[in-house]
C-alpha positions as CSV (number, residue, x, y, z in Angstrom):
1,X,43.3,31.9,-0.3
2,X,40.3,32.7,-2.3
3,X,41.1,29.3,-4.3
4,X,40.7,27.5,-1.4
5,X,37.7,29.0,-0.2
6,X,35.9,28.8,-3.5
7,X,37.1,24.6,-3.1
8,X,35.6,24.5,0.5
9,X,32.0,26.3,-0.5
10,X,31.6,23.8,-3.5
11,X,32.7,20.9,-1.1
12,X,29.7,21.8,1.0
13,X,27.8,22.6,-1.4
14,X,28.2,18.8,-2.9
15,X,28.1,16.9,0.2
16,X,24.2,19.2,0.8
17,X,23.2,18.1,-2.7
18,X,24.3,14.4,-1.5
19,X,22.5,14.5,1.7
20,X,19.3,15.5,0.1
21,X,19.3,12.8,-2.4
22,X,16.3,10.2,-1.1
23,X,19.2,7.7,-1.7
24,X,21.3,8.5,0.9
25,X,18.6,8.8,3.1
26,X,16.7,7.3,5.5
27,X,13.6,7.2,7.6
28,X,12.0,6.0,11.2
29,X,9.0,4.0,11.0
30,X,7.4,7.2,12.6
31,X,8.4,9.1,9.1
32,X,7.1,6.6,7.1
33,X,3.8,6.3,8.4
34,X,3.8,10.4,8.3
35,X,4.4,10.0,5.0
36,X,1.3,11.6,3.3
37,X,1.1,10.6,-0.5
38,X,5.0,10.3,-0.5
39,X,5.7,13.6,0.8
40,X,9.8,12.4,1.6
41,X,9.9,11.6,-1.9
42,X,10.9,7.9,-1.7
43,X,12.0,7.4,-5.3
44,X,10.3,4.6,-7.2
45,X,12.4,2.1,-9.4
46,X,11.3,1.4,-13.3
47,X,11.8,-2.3,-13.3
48,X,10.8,-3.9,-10.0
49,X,10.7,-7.2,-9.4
50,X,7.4,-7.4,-7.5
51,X,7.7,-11.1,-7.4
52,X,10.6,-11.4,-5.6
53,X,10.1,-8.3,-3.0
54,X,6.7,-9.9,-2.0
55,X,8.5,-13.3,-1.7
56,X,11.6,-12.0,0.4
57,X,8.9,-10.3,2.9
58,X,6.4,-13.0,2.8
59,X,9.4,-15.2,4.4
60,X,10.5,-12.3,6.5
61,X,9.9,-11.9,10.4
62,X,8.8,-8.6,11.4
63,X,11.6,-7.4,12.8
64,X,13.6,-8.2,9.4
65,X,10.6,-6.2,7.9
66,X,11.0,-3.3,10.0
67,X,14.9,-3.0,9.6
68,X,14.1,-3.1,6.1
69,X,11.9,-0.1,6.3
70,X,14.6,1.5,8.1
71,X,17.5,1.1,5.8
72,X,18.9,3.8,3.8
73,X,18.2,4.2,0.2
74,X,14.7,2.9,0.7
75,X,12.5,3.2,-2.5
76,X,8.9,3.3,-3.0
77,X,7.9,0.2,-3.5
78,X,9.6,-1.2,-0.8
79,X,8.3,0.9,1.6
80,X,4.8,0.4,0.2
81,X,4.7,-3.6,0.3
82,X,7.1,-3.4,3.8
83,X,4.0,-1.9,5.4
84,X,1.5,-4.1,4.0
85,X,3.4,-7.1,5.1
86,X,3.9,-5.3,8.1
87,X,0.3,-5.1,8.8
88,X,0.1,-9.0,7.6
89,X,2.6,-9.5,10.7
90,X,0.4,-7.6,13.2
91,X,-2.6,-9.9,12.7
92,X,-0.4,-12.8,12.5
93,X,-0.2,-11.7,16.5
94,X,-3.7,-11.2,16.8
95,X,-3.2,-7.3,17.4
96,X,-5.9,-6.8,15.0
97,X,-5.9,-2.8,15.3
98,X,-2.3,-2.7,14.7
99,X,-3.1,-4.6,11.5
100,X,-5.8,-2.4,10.3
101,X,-3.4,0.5,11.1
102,X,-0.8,-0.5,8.6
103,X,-3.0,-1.6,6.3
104,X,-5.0,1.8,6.3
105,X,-1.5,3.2,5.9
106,X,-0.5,1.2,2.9
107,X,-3.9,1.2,1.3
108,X,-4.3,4.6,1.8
109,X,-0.9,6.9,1.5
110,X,0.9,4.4,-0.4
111,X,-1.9,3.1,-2.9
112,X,-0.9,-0.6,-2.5
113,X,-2.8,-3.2,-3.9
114,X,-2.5,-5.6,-2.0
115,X,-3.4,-3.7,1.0
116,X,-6.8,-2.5,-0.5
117,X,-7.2,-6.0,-1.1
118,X,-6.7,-7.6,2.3
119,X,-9.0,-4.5,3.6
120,X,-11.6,-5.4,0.8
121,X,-11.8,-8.9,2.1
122,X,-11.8,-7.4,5.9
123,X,-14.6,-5.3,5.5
124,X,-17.3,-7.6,3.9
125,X,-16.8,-10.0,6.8
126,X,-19.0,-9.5,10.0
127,X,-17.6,-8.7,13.6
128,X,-18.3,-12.1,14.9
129,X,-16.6,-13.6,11.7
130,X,-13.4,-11.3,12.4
131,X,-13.4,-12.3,15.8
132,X,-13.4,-16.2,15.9
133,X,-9.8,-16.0,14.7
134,X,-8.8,-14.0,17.5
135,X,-8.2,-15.3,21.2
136,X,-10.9,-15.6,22.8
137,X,-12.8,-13.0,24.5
138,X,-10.7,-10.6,22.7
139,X,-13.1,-7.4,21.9
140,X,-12.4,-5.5,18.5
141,X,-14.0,-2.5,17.9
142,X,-15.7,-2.8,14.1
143,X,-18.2,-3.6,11.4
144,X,-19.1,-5.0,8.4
145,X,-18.7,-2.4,5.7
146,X,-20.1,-3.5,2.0
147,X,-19.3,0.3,0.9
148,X,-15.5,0.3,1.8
149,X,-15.4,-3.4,1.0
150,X,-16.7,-2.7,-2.3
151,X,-14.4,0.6,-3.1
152,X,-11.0,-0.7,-1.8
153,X,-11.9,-4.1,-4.2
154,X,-12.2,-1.8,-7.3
155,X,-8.7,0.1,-5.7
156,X,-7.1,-3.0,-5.5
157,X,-7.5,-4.1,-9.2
158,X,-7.2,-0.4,-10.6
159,X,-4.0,0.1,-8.8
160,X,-3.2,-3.4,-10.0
161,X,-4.0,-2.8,-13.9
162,X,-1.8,0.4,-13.6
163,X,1.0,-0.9,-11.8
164,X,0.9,-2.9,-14.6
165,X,0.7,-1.0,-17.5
166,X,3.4,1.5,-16.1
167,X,6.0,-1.1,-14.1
168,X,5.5,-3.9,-16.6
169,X,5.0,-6.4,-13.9
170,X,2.3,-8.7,-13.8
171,X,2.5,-10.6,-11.1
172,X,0.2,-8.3,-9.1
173,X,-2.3,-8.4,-11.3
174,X,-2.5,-12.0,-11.6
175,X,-2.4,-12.6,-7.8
176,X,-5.3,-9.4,-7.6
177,X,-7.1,-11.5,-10.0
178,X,-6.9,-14.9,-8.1
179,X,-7.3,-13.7,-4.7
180,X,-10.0,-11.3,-5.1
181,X,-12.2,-14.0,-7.8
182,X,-14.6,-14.9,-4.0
183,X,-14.9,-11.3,-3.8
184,X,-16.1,-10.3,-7.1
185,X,-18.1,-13.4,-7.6
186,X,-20.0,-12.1,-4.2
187,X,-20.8,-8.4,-5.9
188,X,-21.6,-10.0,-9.1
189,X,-24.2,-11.7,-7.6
190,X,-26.0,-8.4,-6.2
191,X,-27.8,-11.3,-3.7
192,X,-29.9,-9.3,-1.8
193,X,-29.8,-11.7,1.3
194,X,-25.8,-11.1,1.1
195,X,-25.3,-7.8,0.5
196,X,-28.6,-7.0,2.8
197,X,-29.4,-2.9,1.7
198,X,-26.0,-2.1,0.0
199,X,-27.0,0.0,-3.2
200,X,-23.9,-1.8,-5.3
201,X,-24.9,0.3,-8.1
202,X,-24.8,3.7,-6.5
203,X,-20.9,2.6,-5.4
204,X,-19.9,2.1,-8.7
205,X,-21.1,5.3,-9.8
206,X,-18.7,6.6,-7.1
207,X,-16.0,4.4,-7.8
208,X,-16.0,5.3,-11.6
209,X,-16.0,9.2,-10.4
210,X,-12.8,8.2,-8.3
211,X,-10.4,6.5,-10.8
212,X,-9.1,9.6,-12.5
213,X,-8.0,10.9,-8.7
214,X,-6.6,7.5,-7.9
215,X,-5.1,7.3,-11.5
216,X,-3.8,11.0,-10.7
217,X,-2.2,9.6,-7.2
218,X,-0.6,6.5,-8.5
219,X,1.7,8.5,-10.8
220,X,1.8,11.2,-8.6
221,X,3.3,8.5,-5.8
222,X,4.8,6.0,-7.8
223,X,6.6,8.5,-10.6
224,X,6.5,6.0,-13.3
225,X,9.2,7.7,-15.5
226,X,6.8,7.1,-18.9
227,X,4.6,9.1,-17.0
228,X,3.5,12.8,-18.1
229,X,3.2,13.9,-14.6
């Protein structure tokens, strides 16, 4: 009797240890987006072909990429660019605040790069510009933000650089590079009948005080397994 019982506990005890593991697991969208600085502890993968995952959800509707974000065994990265392309799909609609929402979310919990990207570009464009892509007479509560603009742009190609050095892919970087070149050609300028009374200098002070956080944060989130953290 006690043979069996000792077999039983340590059955339990395995199939607990099983259901914990992040890979027999899975989330709602309400979860994810709940997910502060990967509080589920989404495991992270150490060769990922970024290439291909942004490729399979550029193609994907956004049903497919909501399923996907739903499906068990979900890892970091794939939730990460799943809500950025998510966010992609919502202003594909013209539900511009849902866009911004999982953008934010991406950008912000998830430290994707191409999220602070498409924000960086967001945010240095006026409320009128915004707006002529959207149906007409459709009101959007915003404005033109050099500051964020100018922080999430640095983000972007930080998060980039490391994702880099730590994943060995990159692809990110490169399309950082190309896509952000208008961008950092605008800054570099320092036009003052751009950039109107944005102190660019003051925001890279600030930015440079920020990197070791978002350093801090990107293995902290991504658990790179070189990583001393």
């Amino acid at each position: 009797m006690k043979y069996y019982f000792f077999v039983i506990t340590l059955l339990f005890i395995v199939l607990a240890c099983e259901s914990d593991n992040p890979k027999n697991s899975n989330y709602s969208l309400e979860q994810l987006e709940k997910n502060k600085q990967n509080a589920l502890g989404l495991e992270s993968i150490e060769k990922p072909d970024l290439l291909a995952l942004t490729q399979k959800l550029n193609e994907a509707k956004k049903e497919e990429i909501e399923k996907l974000l739903q499906k068990k065994g979900l890892n970091f990265f794939e939730a990460s660019y799943g809500l950025h392309y998510l966010g992609n799909r919502y202003f594909a609609e013209d539900d511009f605040e849902k866009g911004m929402y999982y953008q934010q979310l991406a950008a912000d919990e998830y430290l994707n790069p191409y999220a602070m990207l498409r924000l960086a570009i967001i945010y240095s464009k006026t409320k009128e510009e915004i707006s002529s892509k959207l149906p007409e007479g459709k009101k959007i509560d915003f404005e033109r933000n050099y500051e964020k603009s100018f922080r999430y742009l640095l983000l972007a190609i930080n998060t980039a650089v490391l994702t880099m050095e730590y994943f060995e892919d990159r692809s990110v970087m490169d399309d950082i590079n190309k896509f952000a070149a208008p961008l950092v050609e605008l800054y570099e300028k320092r036009d003052s009948s751009l950039l109107k009374d944005f102190d660019i200098a003051k925001s890279e002070e600030r930015a440079k005080k920020e990197l070791p956080d978002i350093k801090a944060a990107f293995l902290r989130v991504y658990k790179p397994k070189k990583s001393l953290l």
